[in-house]
C-alpha positions in Angstrom: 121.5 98.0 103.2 122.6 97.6 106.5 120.5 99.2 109.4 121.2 99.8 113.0 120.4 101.8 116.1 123.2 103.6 118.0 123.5 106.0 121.0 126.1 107.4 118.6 126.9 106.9 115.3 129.9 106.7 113.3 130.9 107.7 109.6 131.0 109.2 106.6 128.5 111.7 106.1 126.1 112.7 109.2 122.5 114.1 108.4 120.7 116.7 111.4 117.5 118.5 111.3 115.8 121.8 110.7 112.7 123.6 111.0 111.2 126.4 109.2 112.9 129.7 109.6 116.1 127.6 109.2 116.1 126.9 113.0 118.7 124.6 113.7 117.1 121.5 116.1 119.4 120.1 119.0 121.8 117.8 116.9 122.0 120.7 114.8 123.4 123.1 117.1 125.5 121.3 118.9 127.2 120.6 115.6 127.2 124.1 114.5 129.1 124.6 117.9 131.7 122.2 117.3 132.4 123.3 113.5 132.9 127.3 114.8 129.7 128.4 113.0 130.0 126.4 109.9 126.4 124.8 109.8 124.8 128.8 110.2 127.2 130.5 107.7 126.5 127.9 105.3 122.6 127.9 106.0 122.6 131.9 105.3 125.0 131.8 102.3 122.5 129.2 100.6 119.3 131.1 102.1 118.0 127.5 103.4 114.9 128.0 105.3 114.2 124.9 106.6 111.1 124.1 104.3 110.7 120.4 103.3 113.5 118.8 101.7 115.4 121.2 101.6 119.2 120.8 102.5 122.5 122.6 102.9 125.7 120.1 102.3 128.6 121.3 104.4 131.6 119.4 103.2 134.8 118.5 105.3 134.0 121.0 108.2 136.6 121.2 111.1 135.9 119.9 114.4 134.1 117.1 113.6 135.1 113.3 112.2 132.3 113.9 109.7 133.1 114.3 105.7 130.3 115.8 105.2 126.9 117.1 107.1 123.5 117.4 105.6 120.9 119.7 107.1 118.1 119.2 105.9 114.7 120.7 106.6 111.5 119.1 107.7 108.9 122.3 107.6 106.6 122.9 110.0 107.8 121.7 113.3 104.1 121.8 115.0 103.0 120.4 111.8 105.9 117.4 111.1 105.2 113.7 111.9 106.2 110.9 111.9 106.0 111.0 107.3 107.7 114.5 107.8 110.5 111.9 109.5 110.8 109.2 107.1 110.9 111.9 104.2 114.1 113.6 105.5 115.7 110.4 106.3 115.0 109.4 102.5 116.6 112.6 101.2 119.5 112.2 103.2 119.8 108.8 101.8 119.5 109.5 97.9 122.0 112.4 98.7 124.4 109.6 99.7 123.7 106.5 97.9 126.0 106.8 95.1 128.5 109.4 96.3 131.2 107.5 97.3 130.2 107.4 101.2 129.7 104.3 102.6 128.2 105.2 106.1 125.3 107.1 106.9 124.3 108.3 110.1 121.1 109.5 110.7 120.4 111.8 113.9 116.5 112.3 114.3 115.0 114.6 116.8 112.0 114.6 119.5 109.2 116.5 117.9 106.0 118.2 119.0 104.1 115.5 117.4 106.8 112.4 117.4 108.3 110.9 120.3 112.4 110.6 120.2 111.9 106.5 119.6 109.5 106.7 117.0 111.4 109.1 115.1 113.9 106.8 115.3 112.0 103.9 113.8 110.5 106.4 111.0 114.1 107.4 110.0 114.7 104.1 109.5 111.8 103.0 107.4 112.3 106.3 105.3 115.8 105.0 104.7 115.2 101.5 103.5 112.4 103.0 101.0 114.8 105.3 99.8 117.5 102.9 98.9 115.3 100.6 96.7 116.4 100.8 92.7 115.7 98.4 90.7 118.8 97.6 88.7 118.3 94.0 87.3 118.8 94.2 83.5 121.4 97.5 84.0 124.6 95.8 82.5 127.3 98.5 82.2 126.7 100.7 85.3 129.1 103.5 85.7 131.2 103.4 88.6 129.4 106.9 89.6 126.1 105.0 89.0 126.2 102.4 91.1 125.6 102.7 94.6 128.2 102.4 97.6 125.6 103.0 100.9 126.0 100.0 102.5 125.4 100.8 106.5 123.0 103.9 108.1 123.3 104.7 111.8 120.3 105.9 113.4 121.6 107.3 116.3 119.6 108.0 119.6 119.5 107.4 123.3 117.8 104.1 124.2 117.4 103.1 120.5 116.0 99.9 121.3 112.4 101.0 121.6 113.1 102.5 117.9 114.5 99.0 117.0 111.6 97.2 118.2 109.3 99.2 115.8 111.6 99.2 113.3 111.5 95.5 112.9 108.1 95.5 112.4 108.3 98.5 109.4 111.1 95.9 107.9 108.2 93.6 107.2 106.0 96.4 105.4 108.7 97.2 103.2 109.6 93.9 102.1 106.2 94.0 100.8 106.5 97.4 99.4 109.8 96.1 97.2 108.0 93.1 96.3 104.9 95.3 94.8 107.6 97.5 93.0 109.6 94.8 91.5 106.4 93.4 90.3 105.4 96.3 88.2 109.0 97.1 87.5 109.4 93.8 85.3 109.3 93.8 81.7 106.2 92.2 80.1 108.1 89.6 78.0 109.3 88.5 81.9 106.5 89.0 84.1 102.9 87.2 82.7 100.0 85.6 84.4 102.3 82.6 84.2 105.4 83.8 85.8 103.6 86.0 87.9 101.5 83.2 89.6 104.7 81.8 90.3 106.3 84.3 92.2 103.1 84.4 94.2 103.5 81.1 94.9 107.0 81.9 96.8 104.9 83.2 99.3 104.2 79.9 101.3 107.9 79.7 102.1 106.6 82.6 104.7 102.8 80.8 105.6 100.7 82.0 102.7 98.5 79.2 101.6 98.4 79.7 97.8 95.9 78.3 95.3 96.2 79.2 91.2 93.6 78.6 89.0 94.2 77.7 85.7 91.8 78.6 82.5 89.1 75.1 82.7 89.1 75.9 85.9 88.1 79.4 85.9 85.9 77.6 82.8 83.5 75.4 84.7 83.2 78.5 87.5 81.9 80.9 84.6 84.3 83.0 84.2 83.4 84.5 81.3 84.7 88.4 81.7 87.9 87.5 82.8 88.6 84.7 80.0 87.1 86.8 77.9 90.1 90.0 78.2 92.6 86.6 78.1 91.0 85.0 74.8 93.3 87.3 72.4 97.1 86.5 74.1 98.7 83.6 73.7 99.6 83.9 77.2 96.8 82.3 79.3 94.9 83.3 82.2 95.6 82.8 85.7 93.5 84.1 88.8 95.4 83.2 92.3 94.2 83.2 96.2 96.7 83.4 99.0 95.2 83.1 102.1 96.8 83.8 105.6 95.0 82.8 108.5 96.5 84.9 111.5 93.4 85.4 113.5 93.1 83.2 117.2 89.5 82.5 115.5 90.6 80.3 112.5 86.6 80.7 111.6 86.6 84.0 112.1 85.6 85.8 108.3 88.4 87.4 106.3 88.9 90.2 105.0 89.3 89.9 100.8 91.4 91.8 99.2 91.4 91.9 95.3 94.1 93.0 92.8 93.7 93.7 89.0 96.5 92.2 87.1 96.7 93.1 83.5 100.6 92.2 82.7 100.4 94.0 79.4 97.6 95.9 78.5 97.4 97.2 74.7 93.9 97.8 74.6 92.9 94.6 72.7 90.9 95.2 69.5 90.5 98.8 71.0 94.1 99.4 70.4 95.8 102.0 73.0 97.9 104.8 70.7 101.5 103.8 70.7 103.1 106.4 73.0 103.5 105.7 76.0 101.9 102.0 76.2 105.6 100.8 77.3 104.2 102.2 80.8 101.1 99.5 80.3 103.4 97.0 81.9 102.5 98.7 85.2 98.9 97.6 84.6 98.9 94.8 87.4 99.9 97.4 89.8 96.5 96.8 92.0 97.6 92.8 91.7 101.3 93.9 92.9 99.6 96.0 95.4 97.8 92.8 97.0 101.0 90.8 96.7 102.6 92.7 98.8 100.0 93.4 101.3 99.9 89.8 101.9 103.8 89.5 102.1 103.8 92.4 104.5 101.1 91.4 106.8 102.7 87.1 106.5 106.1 88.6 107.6 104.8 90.8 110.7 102.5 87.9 111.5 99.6 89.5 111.3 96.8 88.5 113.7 94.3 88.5 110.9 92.5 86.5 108.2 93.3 87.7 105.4 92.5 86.7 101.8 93.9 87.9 98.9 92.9 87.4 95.0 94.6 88.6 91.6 93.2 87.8 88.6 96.2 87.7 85.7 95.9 88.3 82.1 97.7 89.8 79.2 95.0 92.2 77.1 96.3 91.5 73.6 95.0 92.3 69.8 95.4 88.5 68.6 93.3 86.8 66.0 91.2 85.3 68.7 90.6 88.7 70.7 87.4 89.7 72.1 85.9 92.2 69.7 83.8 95.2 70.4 80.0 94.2 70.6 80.7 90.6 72.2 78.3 90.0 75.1 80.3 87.9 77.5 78.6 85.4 80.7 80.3 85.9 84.7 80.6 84.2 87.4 77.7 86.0 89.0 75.4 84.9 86.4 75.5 88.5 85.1 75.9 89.3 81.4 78.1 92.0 79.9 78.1 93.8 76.5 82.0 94.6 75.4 81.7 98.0 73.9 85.4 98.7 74.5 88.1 96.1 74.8 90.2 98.5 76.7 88.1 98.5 79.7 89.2 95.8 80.2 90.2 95.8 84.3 86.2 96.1 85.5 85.7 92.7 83.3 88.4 90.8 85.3 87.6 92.2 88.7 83.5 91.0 88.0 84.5 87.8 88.1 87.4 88.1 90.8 85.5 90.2 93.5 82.5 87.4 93.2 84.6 84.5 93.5 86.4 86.3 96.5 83.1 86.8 98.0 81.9 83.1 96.9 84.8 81.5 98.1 86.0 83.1 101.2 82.4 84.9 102.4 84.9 87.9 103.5 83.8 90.6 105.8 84.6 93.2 103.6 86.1 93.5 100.1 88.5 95.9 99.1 90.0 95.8 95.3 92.5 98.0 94.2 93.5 98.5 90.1 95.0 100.6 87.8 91.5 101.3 86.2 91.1 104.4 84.7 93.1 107.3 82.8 89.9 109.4 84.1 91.0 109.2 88.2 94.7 110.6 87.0 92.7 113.7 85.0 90.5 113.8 88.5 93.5 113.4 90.8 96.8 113.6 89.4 99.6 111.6 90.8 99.1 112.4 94.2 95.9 110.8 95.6 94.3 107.5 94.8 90.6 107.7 94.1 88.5 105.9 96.6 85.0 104.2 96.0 82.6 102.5 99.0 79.4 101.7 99.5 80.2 101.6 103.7 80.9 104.8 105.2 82.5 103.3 108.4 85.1 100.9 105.9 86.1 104.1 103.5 86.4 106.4 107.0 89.4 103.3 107.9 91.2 103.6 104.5 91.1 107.1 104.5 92.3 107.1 107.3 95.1 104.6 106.8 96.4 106.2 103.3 96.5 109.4 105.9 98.8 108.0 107.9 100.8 106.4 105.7 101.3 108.9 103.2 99.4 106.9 100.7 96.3 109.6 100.4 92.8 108.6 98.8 90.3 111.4 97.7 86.5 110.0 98.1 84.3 110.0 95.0 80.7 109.6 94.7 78.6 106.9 93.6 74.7 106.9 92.8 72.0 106.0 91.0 72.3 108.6 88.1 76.0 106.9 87.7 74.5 103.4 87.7 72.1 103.9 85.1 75.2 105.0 82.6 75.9 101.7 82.3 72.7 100.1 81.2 72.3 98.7 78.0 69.1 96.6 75.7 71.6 94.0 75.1 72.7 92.2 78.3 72.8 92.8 82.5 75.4 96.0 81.6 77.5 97.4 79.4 81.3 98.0 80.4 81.7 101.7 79.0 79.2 104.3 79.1 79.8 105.8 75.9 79.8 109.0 77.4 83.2 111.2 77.2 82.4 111.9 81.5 82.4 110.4 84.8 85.0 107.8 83.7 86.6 106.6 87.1 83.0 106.8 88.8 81.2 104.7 85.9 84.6 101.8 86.5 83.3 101.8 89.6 79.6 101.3 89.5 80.1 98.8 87.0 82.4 96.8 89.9 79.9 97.4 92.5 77.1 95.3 90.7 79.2 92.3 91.5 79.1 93.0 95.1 77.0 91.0 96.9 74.0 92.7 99.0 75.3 93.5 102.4 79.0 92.9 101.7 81.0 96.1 103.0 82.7 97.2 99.8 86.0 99.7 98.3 87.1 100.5 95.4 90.6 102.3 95.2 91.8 103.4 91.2 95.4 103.9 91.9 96.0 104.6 88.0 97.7 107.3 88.9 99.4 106.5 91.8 100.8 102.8 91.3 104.0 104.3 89.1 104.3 107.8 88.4 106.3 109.3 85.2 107.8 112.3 84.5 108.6 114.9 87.7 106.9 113.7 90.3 109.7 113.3 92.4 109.6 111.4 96.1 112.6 111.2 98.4 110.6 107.2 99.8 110.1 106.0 96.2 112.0 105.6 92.4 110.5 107.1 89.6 108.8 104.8 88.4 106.8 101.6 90.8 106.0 103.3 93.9 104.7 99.8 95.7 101.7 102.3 96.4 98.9 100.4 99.1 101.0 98.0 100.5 101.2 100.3 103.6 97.5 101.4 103.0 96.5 97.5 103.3 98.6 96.5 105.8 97.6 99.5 108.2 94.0 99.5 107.5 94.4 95.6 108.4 96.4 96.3 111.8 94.0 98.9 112.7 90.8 97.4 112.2 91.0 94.2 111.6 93.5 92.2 114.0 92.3 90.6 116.7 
């Protein structure tokens, strides 16, 4: 879809603001003006009050070259930012995708909290994330179905402030699609294999890319993580991409480390049936990296920046680790299995150390799909976040905060720890215990963090793809590309030169 920045836009339909009450912002009125009244009558025959998302559609009103006009609410005008922005430009856009209108434009406004350019720039951002589908294996697409958007006009005085920002959120969202159609790919397609592949696309754009193969990871001691592979006939893969951005090539990265289980049936400790079509989505902490590293490559970040993903298909085969098996790391650590289908802390032992052994990062930050527990904590709508620095989980809350990709903070302690001890080796992988699920994944991750190493752990189980209603005018219904803009502004924040 075609982008661009106007001082006045031409089209099909035309999209204009309101706040809560139904008050009609600038574009607004002047539009209700022109059309005799049209935009109010309508607003109080369809009792709009502005609130969030909200819209009236006035269709072929005089006075105007417009088909149609959309008003749509925003809330809160004290309280709307800059997400408040991007989230009206994205219901503007899946109001218009596939109805037949090819042109868009898009007339933000000034607000209390947003400045007039970068409104501009976050109408345009919300608009590219609203037009993503993923459409790949869909055949025999109804005419009605398929989508005939091709152009939105963000128009605006002086919009080449907005366009200079703008080019700078294209980057992020390449990412962001990248991380969707990762988790969006069918297992029979997407597998450590394949998947290592794609990721190795990435140097076309200055992303060194290393991928180690399974007597590799062998002589390193990667038990854990070969250990969740042993039962596919898919092997094991566990790549680094590197970007070195920083003017101190020396200077120590920051290591950022993705689960990637490409299908996850629970091994031996076999999932029930319904629903495990969804356990494609299962490397959506591995996607999540991905396209963190695309993003920040793209922009140019002026960072180091490391990222790992460790690739495996968890699979019931004759040669699948059974519960019971004690299995060696890279750390040296030992591990009892007591449930195949916890499955994500055993490749991330052995990933987080050899990110930390490799690369001596600054800080470590690993993001996975761990636990059904965070979703029963959490729901859909926040990821739960794990650290052992309070001035590194302060940044990512911060970041998610800002980029609508929202973390809750969850404990971690002794009394925790201990629920993973076992007689039989280092640690067990479970805790037996029906409680405290996402908080014992995490403690069990934190005993392969090195002493002194500023540490996160983000379970975005429930926020990598979300079923059912959840519905979110920046994102399908399924992959939600959820962290990319986490990562990416945590890294611009705090870690660019």
């Amino acid at each position: 879809m075609d982008i661009r920045f106007v001082a006045a836009g031409s089209g099909d339909v035309l999209a204009v603001m309101a706040g809560e009450g139904g008050e009609l912002l600038a574009s607004a009125q002047a539009l209700d003006t022109a059309t005799g009244g049209r935009l109010s009558k309508a607003a109080k025959a369809a009792r709009f009050t502005g609130g969030p998302g909200q819209v009236v559609d006035v269709l072929a009103p005089e006075g105007v070259d417009f088909s149609r006009i959309l008003v749509i609410g925003i809330g809160k005008l004290d309280a709307a930012n800059g997400l408040a922005v991007e989230r009206w430009a994205g219901h503007a856009v899946k109001r218009t995708l596939t109805s037949g209108a090819e042109k868009l434009v898009l007339q933000p406004e000034a607000l209390p909290g947003v400045s007039k350019a970068d409104a501009g720039a976050h109408a345009a951002l919300g608009a590219r994330l609203a037009a993503y589908r993923f459409d790949t294996y869909r055949t025999k697409l109804k005419p009605e179905q398929k989508p005939t958007l091709t152009t939105v006009e963000v128009a605006l005085e002086g919009p080449a402030a907005a366009r200079a920002r703008a080019d700078q959120d294209a980057a992020v969202v390449e990412g962001v699609f990248f991380a969707r159609d990762l988790v969006s790919e069918p297992p029979n397609v997407l597998y450590p294999e394949s998947f290592a592949e794609r990721l190795r696309d990435l140097e076309t754009i200055g992303v060194e890319v290393e991928i180690l193969e399974p007597a590799t990871m062998e002589k390193l001691g990667m038990g854990a993580l070969l250990g969740v592979a042993q039962g596919s006939a898919r092997p094991a893969r566990l790549v680094s991409m590197k970007w070195n951005g920083s003017s101190s090539k020396n200077a120590k990265p920051i290591a950022l480390v993705g689960k990637g289980v490409t299908f996850d049936t629970g091994g031996i400790s076999l999932k029930p049936g319904a629903g495990m079509d969804e356990m494609k989505g299962d490397m959506g902490g591995a996607a999540a990296v991905a396209g963190a590293m695309k993003a920040i490559a793209l922009r140019k970040a002026k960072a180091n920046v490391v990222g790992v993903v460790a690739l495996v298909e968890n699979m019931p085969g004759p040669n699948a680790q059974r519960p019971g098996d004690i299995v060696n790391t890279m750390s040296g650590q030992t591990i009892e299995v007591l449930n195949t289908d916890a499955e994500g802390r055993l490749i991330l032992a052995d990933a987080v150390w050899y990110a930390q052994d490799k690369f001596s990062p600054s800080a470590v930050i690993d993001l996975a799909t761990l636990t059904g527990a965070v979703i029963v904590a959490l729901g859909h709508e926040n990821a739960g976040l794990y650290a052992n620095d309070e001035d590194l989980a302060q940044a990512i809350i911060s970041a998610g905060a800002n980029e609508g990709e929202t973390v809750w903070r969850m404990p971690l302690s002794a009394a925790y720890d201990k629920m993973i001890d076992t007689p039989n080796a280092d640690m067990k992988n479970i805790s037996g215990k029906p409680a405290a699920g996402s908080i014992v994944g995490a403690q069990f991750i934190k005993r392969f963090v090195k002493d002194g190493t500023p540490w996160a752990h983000i379970d975005i189980a429930g926020t990598a793809w979300k079923p059912g209603p959840y519905e979110d005018p920046l994102s399908p219904a399924w992959a939600t590309g959820y962290g990319v803009r986490l990562l990416n502004r945590l890294i611009a924040a705090k870690y660019e030169d």
